[in-house]
Every structure is written in C-alpha cells, then in structure tokens.
C-alpha positions in Angstrom: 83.4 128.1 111.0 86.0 130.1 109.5 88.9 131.7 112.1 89.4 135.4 112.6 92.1 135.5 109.9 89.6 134.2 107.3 88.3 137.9 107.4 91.5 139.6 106.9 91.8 141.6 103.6 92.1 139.0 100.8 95.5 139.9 99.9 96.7 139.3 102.9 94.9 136.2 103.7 95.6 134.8 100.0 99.8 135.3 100.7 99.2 133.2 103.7 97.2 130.5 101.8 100.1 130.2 99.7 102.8 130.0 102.4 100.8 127.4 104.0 100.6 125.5 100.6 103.1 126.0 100.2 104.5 124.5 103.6 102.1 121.5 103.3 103.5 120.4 99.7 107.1 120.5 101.0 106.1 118.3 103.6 103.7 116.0 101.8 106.3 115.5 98.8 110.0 116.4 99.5 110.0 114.9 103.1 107.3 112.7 103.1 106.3 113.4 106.8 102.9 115.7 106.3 102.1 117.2 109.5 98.0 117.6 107.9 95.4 115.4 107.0 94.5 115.5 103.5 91.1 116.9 104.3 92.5 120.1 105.9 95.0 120.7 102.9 92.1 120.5 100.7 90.2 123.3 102.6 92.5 125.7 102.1 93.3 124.9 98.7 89.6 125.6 98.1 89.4 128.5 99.3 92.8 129.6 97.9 90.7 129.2 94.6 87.8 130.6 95.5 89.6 134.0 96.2 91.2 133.8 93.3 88.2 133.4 91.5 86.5 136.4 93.0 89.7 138.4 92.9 91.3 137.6 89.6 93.7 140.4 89.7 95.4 138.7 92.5 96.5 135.5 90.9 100.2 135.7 90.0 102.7 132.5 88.0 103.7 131.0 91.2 100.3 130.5 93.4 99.8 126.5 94.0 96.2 127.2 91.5 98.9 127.7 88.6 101.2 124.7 88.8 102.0 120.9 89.9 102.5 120.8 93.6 106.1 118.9 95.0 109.5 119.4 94.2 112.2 117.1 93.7 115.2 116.9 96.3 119.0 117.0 96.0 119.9 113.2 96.4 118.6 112.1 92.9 119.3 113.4 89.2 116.6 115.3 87.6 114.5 114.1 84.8 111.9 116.2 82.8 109.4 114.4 81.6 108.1 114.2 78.1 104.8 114.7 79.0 103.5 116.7 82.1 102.5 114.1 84.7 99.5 117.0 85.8 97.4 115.9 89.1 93.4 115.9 89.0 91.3 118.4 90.5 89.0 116.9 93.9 84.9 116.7 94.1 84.1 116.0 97.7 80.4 115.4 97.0 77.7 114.5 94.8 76.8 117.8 94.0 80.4 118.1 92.0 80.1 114.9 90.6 76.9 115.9 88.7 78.6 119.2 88.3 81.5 117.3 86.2 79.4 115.2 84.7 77.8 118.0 82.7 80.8 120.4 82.5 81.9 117.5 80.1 78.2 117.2 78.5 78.2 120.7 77.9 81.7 121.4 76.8 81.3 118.1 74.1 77.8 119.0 73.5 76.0 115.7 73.8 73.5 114.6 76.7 75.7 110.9 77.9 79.2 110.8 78.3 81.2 107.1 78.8 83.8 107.3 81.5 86.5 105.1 82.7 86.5 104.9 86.1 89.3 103.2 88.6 90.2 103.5 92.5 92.6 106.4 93.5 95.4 104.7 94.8 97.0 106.4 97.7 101.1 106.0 96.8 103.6 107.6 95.3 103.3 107.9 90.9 106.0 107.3 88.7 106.6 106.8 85.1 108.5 103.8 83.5 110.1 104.8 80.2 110.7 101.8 77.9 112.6 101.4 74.6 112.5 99.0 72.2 110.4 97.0 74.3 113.1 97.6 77.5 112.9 99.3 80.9 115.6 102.4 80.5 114.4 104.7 83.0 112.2 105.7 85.8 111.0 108.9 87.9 108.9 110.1 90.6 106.2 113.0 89.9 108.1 115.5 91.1 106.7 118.8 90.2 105.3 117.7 87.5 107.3 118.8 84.8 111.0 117.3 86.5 110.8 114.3 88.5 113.4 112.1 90.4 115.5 109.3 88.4 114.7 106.5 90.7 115.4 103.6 87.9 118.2 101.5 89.9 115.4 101.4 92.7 112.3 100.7 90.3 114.2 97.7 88.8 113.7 96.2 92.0 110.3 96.0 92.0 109.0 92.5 90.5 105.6 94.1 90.0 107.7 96.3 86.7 108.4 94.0 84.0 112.1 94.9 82.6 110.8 93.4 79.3 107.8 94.2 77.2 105.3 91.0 77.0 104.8 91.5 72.9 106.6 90.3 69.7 107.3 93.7 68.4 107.7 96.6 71.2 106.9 99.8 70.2 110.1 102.3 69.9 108.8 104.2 72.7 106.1 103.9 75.4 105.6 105.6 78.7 103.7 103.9 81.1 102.7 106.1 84.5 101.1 104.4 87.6 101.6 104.0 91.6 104.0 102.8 93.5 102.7 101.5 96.8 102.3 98.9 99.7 100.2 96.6 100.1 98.4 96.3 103.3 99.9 92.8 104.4 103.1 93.7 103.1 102.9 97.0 105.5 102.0 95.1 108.8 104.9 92.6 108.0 107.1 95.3 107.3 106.4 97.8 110.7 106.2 94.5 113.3 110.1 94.0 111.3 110.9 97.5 112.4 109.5 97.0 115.4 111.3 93.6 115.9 114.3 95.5 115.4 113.6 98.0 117.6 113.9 101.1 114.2 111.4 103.4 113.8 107.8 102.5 112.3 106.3 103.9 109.4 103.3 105.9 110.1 101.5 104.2 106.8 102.2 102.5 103.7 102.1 105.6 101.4 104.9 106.8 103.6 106.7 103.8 103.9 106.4 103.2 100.3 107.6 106.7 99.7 110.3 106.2 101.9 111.1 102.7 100.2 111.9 104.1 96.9 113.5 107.3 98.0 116.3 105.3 98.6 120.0 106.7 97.7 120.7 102.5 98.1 118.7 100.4 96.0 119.7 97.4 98.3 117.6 98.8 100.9 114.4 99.7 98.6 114.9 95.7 97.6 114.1 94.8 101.1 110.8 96.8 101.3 107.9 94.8 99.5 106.8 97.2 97.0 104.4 96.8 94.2 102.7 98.4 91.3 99.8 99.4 89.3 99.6 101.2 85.5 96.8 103.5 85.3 97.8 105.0 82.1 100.1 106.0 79.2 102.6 108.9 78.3 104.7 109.5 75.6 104.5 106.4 72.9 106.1 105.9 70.0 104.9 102.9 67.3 102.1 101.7 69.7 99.4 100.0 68.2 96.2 102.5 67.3 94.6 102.9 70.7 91.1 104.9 70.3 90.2 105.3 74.4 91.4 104.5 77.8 90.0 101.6 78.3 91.7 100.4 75.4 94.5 101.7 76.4 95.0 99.6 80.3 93.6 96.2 78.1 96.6 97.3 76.2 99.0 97.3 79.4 97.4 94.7 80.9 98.4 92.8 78.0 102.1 93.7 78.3 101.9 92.3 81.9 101.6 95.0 83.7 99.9 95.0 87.1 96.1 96.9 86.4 93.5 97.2 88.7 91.0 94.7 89.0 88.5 97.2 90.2 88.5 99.1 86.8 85.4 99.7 84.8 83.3 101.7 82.4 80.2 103.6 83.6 77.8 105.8 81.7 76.8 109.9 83.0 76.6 111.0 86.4 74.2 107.7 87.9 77.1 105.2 86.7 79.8 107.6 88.6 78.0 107.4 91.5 77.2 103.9 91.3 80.5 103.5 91.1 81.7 105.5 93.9 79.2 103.6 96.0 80.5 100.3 95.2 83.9 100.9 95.8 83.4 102.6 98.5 82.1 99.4 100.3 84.6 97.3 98.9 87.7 100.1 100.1 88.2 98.4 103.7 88.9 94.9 102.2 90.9 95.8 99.0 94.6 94.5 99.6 95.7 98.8 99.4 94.9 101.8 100.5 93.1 103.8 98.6 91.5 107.4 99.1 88.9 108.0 96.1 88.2 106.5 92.9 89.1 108.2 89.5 86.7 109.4 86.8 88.1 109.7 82.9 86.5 110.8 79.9 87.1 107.3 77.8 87.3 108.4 74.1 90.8 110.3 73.5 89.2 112.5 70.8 87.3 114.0 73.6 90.3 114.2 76.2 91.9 116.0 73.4 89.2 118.4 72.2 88.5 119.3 76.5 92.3 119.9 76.9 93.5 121.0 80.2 93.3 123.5 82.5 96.7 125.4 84.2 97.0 122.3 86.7 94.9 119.4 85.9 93.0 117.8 82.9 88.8 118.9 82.0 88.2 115.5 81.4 89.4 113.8 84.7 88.6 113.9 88.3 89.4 112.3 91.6 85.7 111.6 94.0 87.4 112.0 97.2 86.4 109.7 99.9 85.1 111.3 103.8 88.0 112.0 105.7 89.5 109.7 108.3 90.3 112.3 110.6 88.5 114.4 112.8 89.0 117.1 115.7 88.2 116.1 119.1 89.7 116.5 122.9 91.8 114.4 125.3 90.3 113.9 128.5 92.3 112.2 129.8 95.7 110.1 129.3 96.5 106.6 131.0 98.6 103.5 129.8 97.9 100.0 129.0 100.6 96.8 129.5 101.1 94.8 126.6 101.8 91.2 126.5 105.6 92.3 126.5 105.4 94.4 129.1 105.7 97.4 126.8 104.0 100.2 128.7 101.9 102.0 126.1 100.0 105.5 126.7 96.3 106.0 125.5 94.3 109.2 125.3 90.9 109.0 126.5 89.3 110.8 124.1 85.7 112.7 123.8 83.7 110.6 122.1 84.2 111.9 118.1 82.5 109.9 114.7 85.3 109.2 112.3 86.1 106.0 109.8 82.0 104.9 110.2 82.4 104.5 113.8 82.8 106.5 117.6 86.1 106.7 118.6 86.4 107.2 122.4 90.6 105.5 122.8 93.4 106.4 120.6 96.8 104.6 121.2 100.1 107.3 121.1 102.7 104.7 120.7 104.8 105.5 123.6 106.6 108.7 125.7 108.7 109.6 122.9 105.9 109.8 120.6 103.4 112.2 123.1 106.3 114.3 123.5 107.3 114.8 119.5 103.3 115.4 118.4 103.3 117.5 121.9 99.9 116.0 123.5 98.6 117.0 126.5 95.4 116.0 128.6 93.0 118.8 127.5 94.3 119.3 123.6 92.6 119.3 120.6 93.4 116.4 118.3 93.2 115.0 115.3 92.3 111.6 115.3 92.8 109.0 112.7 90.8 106.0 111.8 90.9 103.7 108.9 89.3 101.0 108.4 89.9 97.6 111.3 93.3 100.2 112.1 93.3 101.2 116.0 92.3 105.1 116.1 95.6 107.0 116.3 96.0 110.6 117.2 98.2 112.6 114.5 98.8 115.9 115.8 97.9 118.5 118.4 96.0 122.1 117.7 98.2 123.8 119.6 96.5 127.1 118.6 93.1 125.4 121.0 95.4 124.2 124.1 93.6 125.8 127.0 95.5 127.1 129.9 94.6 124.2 131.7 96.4 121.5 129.4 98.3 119.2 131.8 101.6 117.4 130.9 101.8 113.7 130.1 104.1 111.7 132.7 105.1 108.1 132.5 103.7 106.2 135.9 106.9 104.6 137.9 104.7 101.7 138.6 102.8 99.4 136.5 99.3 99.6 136.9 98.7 96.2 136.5 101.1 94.8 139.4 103.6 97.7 140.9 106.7 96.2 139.3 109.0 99.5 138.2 108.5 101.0 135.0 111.9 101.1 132.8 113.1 102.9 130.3 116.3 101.7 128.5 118.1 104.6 127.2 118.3 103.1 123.8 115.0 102.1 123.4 111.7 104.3 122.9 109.7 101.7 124.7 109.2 102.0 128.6 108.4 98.0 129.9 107.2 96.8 133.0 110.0 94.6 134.8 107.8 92.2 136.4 107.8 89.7 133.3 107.1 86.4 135.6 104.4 88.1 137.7 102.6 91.0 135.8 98.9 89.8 134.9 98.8 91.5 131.8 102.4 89.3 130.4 101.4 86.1 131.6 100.4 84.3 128.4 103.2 85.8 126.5 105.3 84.8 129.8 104.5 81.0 129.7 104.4 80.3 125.9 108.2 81.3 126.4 108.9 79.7 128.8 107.1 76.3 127.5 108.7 76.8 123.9 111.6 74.4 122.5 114.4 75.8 122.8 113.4 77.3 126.5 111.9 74.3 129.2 110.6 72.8 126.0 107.2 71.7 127.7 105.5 69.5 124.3 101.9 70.5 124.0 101.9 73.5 125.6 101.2 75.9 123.5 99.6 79.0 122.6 95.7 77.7 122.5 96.5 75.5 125.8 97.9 78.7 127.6 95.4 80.9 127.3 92.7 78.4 128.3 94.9 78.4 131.4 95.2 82.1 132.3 91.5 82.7 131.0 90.3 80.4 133.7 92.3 81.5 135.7 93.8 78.2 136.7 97.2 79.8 135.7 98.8 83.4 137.6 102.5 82.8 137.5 105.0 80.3 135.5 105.5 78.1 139.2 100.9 77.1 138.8 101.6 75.0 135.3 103.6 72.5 137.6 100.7 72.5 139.8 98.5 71.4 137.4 96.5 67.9 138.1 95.0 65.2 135.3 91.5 66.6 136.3 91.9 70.0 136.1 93.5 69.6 132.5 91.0 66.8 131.5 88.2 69.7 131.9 89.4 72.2 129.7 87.8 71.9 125.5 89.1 69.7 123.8 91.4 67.8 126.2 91.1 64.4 126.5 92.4 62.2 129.5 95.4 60.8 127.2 96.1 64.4 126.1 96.2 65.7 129.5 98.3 63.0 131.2 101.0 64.1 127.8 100.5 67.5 129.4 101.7 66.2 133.0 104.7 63.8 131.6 106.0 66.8 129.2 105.8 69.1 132.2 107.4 66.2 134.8 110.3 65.6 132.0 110.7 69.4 131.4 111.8 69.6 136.0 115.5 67.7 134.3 116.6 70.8 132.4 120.1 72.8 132.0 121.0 76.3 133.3 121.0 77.8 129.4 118.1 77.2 128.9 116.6 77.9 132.4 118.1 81.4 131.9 116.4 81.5 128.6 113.4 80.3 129.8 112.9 83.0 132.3 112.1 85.7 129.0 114.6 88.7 130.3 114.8 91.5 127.7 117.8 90.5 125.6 118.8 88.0 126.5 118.4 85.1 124.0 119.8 81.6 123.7 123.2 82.6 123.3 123.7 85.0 125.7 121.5 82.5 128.1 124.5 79.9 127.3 127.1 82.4 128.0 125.8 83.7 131.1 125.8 79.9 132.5 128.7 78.7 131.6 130.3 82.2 133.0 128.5 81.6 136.5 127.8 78.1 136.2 124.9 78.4 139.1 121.8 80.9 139.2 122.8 81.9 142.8 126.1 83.4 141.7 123.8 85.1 138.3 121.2 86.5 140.7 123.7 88.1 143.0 125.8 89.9 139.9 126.3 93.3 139.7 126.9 95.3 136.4 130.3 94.6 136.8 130.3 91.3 137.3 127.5 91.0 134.3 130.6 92.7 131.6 132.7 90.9 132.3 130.7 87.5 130.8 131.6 87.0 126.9 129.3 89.2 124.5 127.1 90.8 127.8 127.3 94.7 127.0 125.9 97.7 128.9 122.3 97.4 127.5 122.2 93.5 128.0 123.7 93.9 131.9 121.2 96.9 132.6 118.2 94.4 131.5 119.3 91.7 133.5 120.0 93.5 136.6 116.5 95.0 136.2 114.8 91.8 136.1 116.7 90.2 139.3 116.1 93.8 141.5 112.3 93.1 140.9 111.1 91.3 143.9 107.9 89.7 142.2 110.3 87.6 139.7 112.7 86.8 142.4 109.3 84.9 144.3 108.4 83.0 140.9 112.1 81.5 140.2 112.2 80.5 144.1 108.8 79.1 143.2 109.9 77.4 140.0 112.9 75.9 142.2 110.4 74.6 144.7 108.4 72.8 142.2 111.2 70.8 141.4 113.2 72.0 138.7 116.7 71.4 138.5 120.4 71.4 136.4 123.8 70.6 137.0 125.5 73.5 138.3 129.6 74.4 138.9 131.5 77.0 139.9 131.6 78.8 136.9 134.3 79.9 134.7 137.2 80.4 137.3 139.6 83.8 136.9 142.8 82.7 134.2 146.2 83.3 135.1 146.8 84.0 131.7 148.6 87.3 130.0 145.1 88.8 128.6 143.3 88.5 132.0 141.7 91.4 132.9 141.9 92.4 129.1 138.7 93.4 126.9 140.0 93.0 123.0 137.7 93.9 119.9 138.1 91.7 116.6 137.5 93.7 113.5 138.3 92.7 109.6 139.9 89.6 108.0 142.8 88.0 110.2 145.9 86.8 107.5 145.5 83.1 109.1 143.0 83.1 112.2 139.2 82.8 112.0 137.4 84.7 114.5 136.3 82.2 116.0 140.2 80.5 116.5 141.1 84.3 117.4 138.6 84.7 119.9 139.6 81.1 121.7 143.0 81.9 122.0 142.0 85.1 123.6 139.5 83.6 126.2 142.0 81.5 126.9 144.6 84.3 127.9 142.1 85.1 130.6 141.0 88.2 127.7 137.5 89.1 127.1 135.8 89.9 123.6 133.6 92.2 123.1 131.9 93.7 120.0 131.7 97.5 120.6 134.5 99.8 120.9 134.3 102.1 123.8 136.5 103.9 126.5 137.3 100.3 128.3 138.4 98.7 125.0 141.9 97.6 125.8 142.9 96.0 122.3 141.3 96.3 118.9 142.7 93.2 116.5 142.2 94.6 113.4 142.6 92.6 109.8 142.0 93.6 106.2 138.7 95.4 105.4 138.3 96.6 109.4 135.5 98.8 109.3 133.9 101.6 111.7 135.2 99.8 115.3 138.7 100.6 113.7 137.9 104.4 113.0 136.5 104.0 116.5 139.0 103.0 117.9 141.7 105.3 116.5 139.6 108.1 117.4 139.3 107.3 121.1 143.7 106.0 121.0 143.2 103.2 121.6 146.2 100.3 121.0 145.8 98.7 117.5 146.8 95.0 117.0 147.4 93.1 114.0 147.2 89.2 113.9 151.3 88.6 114.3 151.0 91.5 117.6 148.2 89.3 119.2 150.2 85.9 118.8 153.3 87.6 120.2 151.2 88.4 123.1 149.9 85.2 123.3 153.4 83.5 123.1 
C-alpha cells in the first residue's frame, strides 16, 4: 500500500524519487554505509520509471533512469574507463523473466535464444587493465563512466594474477569482475575486530568495500579479499572470441578466478531452471550472493540489441526475495554471553523472512540501539540470511507510536545480580560476576584450567561442559570437589582417565601468584600484567585490598586495566569463589611485595618513546625501576618524564602539547648518576 505522498502530483512526487535516489546511491556507493535494504531501493526505483514512462515529458539528463548510479570520492585519482562499466536492469519475478526472454526473441527475431547464465555476486566491481600481458591499472565502478584508481590496493589481492598465464599476451585486455569476501574469510575477519575491541563490519560487501577503499594499501593487505572475472572490456590482439562463454573459458585460461557455478541454459524454462538451482545452492556457496545473471551468449547478438540509456537489452540480474522485512518490537531484554558481554535482544512480532519466522533479533549492544534509534514499540527492519542470527537494520521512525518506550541497560545481571559495567572505552556493557555468573561458567573454567593459567591437563573444553551441563559444576571452587566416581560416570571417561583428572587437579593446588591472578579471567588482565601485579604486591590480600591508586602505581597497569580490576574485587560473588578456591587448598609463595625505593625516580612516572643512542628499552626501563621510577606507556597529565630517542612518535607530540619535561638518553643517566 502506497503512502499519502504516492498521490501527490507526479512532478512533485517524481523530484522526490530522485532526491531519495539519489540519497540512497551516495550512501550505498561513496560511503558504503546504506541506511536501505536493497528491496526498498528497488521500489522506488520502479516506480521512478514507471512515472516516467507514463509521463515522458518529465524525464530530464540527470534522473537516476538516465545514467550509472555512484560516484567516486576525493581520496583516489580518477580514471575513465575505456568502456562504460553500465549496471543491469532487475526482474523480481517469473513473469519478467519470461518477459526478457522474449524481448530478446522478438527483438532477434527467432523463437530460442542461448544464454549464459552466472550467480550475481554481491561485492564491489572493478576492472583490471593489463598490457602486454601485465597488470598496469585498476578501478572501482564508480559512476560508470570514471571510477577510482585503486591499483596499489588490487595488487594485493592473490586472487589477480600480476601476469598473464599465456605465451603471447594480447596488447591490451580489460578484464571486469567482483571484488568480495568470502564468507569464512568475513567471520574470521569481524571475531578479529571484535578481539580487538574495533568496530565490526555489518557484512562482507561492506567490509570488502571498505577493504579496498583504502588510502593504505598495507591495511587492504590485511583484509582477505578475493576475486571473480565475469567478463571482458576493452581488448586489444585477443584471440577471436565469438560469445561469452567463450569468452570466461578464455579467462579462466589466463588464471583467473571464474565462477564454478557458471553455465549455459536455453529460453525462458533453462533461466528458470537455473534460478531454481542456485537458488538452493545460495546458502552453502562460500559468498554472498543476491541473484544470478542472465546474458545473451552470441556477441553478434549483444551487439545488434545494443543498450539502453543505463543498462544492456541483452542482460539481466533475477533478483533473489529479499532478506528483510518490516515487523514490530515488543519488547526489549538482554542475554549474558559466555564473556559476560551483556547483549540486548528485541523481542520481535513474529515476521517470515530468509525461509523462516523470526520472533528474536540481536542489536549488538547499547551503543548500537541508540545509533539505529530502537525503541520497544518501533517498526523494524529485520534481516536474515541464511544460518546468520536475524539482525535488526534500522527503525521506521515515520511508524513510532506515541507509546515507543526507551531502551535502558539493566544495572543488574539477569542471570546472577552482579553489577553491569560499562568501561568508557569499550562499547560492550559485561557482567562483573565472572567466577559466579551461570551464564560464564564454562568460558570461566576452561580459563582457569588452560596452560598457562592453573594448567589443570585434561580439562578441557568437552570435559567442562559435561560438568556444568550436569550440573555437577556451579563455580571454579566444585572442580576440586570432584570424586573418581562422579568423573568415572560421565561418556567417555574411563576410571584411568578420571583418576588423571583428580592428580592434574591435586598437582594444579602447588601453583604461583601469576598465574593465580591469571587464572581468575579479570578483563585485561593477561599473563603479563598477572606477573606484574604479583611481583608488585607479592600476596593476593595486599591485591584484593588495592585501590586505583595503589593499582597505577604497578608497572604497565593504566586507568582502564585498574578500573577492571577493582570491578572484579568490589563484586562480592567473586570474592566468595577465591575464598573458596583458597579453602580447597590452593596455594603459592607469597612476599611482601615490591617494597617503596629510596631511589632519585621514586614517585616518578617516565614514558620511553623512539630509539635511545646506547640503551635498549628494556636496559632503559631497568635503570628506571630501579630509581624507584615507574614506566608507563601513555602520555597523560601525570607523566612526569618522556625519554625520547630518534624516530619518537605521537607520545612525543603528546607530550609537548601537554609541557611536559622532555629527556634525552644522556639527561636520564645524569639523573640516574
């Protein structure tokens, strides 16, 4: 059902088709963030034409009908291409698939028409320009007409040969395809990101957008891009090549990456043959795609149907059913992962989209509901490809009913009361209670059992969550309660196994405060920091009782990595489990810690930045500990001391900007003299 402005004179509605477009293109192609699904784009593009069509006085040189959509930024050099790289026009149905089939039977004038037929892959196209046989240059789509020069970044792709696989290279030979992610490559690639706490990409045609958008081709060589031909340009000297399908054998034969789905069908019950088959295959192909491609095969034919203003007669995309759909939020609640990470859900009215009824759709975390502006009585769109867990993309705020309540993170976890926490440079809330919340316990134990932790041999992932799923296990302290009959009943646990269970636990009592510390899974602190922090305090009373203060002053412990640990100790519930862990008898050696240094640095925080003439950093930072001086590797207000060398970086512009005292290498020693 069309809105109210649907009925508006069409002038008036056809200028704001266009602005929309127009909008929608700029976002899709110059920033790579669209803020529509493809479906709804396509809507109004139709009907864009449709007016047009019924009012043809109306159409005017710049309407999106009449040319290329995108544009190319300011951060590459333009290239005009030799030959337009024109997009294809979309049938949604099998009504326009028999419709092009005998557009193309009429227009030739025969009853049967061959076509070559390939899956739409869902990426960003480029064309690879090679001379004599070598890779000179390579550009995005762009417009159409002028594209990107993005050949530093293609020649990081292994998927594009540099070198032409024959004996004698043509003079000249365009090649266009995709440039994309593969499915694998894009999980690894997000759960990286995520690792690293940077932002995720929202999916792989943006990430592989992104990817080779790159002003630094270092960082597009990081990204695991790949790529498909799926046909020619300009050529120059290329052997005589009568049809399409020629043509691809032809690529395929200079090594270039084809698609293995590829074939040639015959009139409109082959196409949709076609469409049928891949579409049942399009959920376990190794990319994404979002149609399949239908090509007249003989070039004289392509040549006598010619084109139209924005797309070839003898070509079209066969859209696949959208993956989105409109629905509304119920209700919104959150769910505790295995880390803690406090993630919110909409509870969703049950809506049919991707083949299935989606009633939950994850929204990432606070930051996210706030930036796509979701509250409990919206209207959404939801997403759903494939195996993927439903997502929702964007809110119609136009529908938000006067009623639409506010999303607030709970202060409590809803799995076990611990607090909720935010750190501020983080866009994950966690619940603190990582030794007692239900919901962490198997991610809480495999830590804690893992080598370089209590090291407990044979306890592992499959052995833990036997434990916790028969709910023989609820807190770290219950594996050293464990008994040679309770083990010897689990699958596949012999007698022998489970008395190896009970020695590796009994060994793992003997341990060392590190790794104690370690063991205990606080957010960031790892084994280093878990060495530091012990050999600072030497015993886990004087850690546990440690303020902020206290916590900055151990070597390499910043604000973020004090805030976490403080959290962790304030929480009651994993206060109980180490007192429990303690009673079960584990034990270290413990001291007094690193005792206050009479020495001229004490009291002293010093940042290291550059080359030193004679010191390593490591001999630098001794010598400084020593002194009673702390190092640190941030700049801020309570910097005492920057050491600065050759080739200092951003901490010296840092520090200069905030005054604070500069020291070269011979300054320090005469400090330290």
């Amino acid at each position: 059902m069309h809105s109210s402005a649907d009925q508006r004179e069409p002038q008036a509605r056809i200028t704001e088709l266009r602005d929309l477009i127009a909008r929608y293109d700029y976002e899709y192609y110059a920033l790579d963030t669209p803020s529509v699904p493809d479906s709804e784009y396509d809507r109004l593009y139709r009907e864009l034409q449709a007016l047009e069509q019924a009012h043809p006085a109306l159409i005017t040189a710049d309407s999106p009908t009449q040319r290329v959509s995108g544009s190319a930024t300011n951060a590459f050099n333009s290239i005009t291409h030799r030959q337009a790289m024109l997009s294809l026009n979309n049938a949604f149905d099998d009504a326009e698939l028999v419709a092009f089939d005998k557009r193309i039977c009429d227009a030739l004038g025969t009853t049967q028409v061959n076509y070559a037929v390939e899956p739409k892959f869902d990426g960003l196209a480029i064309t690879l320009t090679y001379e004599n046989g070598l890779f000179t240059q390579g550009a995005t789509r762009g417009d159409g007409y002028t594209g990107e020069d993005v050949t530093h970044n293609l020649r990081t792709l292994r998927a594009i040969p540099m070198k032409l696989h024959c004996v004698a290279p043509p003079k000249l030979l365009e090649v266009r395809g995709e440039v994309l992610m593969l499915k694998r490559d894009f999980e690894k690639l997000n759960q990286t990101q995520l690792n690293k706490g940077e932002k995720q990409f929202a999916n792989p045609r943006n990430a592989a957008a992104g990817s080779l958008r790159q002003l630094d081709s270092r960082i597009t060589a990081q990204r695991p891009l790949t790529f498909f031909a799926y046909g020619l340009g300009a050529s120059d000297g290329v052997p005589v090549l009568s049809n399409h399908k020629m043509a691809m054998d032809y690529l395929q034969s200079l090594h270039f990456p084809v698609s293995h789905e590829r074939d040639l069908v015959t009139g409109a019950d082959g196409l949709r043959a076609y469409y049928q088959k891949i579409g049942a295959l399009r959920e376990k192909l190794p990319f994404d795609i979002d149609g399949v491609v239908y090509k007249v095969n003989e070039f004289s034919y392509q040549n006598e149907l010619g084109f139209v203003s924005r797309a070839p007669r003898w070509a079209i995309a066969h859209k696949f059913p959208a993956q989105e759909a409109l629905t509304v939020v119920e209700d919104i609640t959150v769910q505790v992962g295995r880390t803690g990470a406090i993630t919110p859900v909409a509870r969703l009215k049950p809506v049919f989209v991707g083949g299935v009824t989606v009633t939950n759709a994850t929204l990432h975390n606070e930051d996210e509901v706030r930036r796509k502006d979701i509250h409990i009585g919206d209207t959404v769109s939801v997403r759903r490809a494939g195996d993927v867990i439903p997502e929702v993309v964007f809110a119609v705020v136009e529908k938000r009913p006067a009623n639409a309540q506010r999303f607030e993170m709970p202060h409590h976890c809803p799995e076990c009361g611990s607090h909720i926490l935010r750190q501020a440079d983080e866009a994950v809330a966690r619940c603190t209670g990582g030794l007692f919340c239900p919901a962490q316990r198997k991610q809480a134990i495999t830590h804690f059992a893992s080598r370089k932790a209590m090291d407990i041999e044979g306890l592992g992932e499959k052995l833990v969550d036997q434990l916790v799923e028969a709910n023989l296990v609820h807190t770290l302290a219950d594996i050293y309660h464990l008994d040679l009959n309770t083990l010897s009943n689990l699958e596949r646990m012999a007698s022998k196994s489970a008395q190896n269970i009970l020695d590796a636990l009994e060994s793992s009592k003997s341990t060392t405060l590190a790794r104690f510390i370690y063991a205990l899974g606080m957010r960031n602190v790892g084994e280093a920091t878990a060495k530091d922090l012990a050999k600072h305090f030497g015993n886990l009373h004087a850690l546990r009782q440690a303020d902020t203060e206290k916590l900055l002053e151990v070597n390499d412990v910043g604000p973020v990595v004090a805030e976490s640990i403080t959290n962790f100790f304030s929480e009651a519930h994993n206060q109980t489990v180490i007192d429990a862990l303690i009673a079960a008898g584990i034990h270290w050696p413990e001291t007094e810690g690193r005792q206050p240094s009479s020495g001229k640095l004490l009291g002293k925080t010093l940042v290291l930045t550059g080359t030193l003439p004679t010191l390593s950093r490591d001999d630098a930072k001794a010598l400084i500990e020593a002194a009673g001086g702390k190092v640190s590797g941030s700049v801020s207000k309570k910097t005492d001391f920057v050491v600065a060398g050759s080739e200092a970086g951003s901490k010296l512009d840092k520090a200069l900007e905030l005054g604070i005292h500069i020291l070269d290498e011979t300054a320090l020693l005469a400090i330290l003299a």
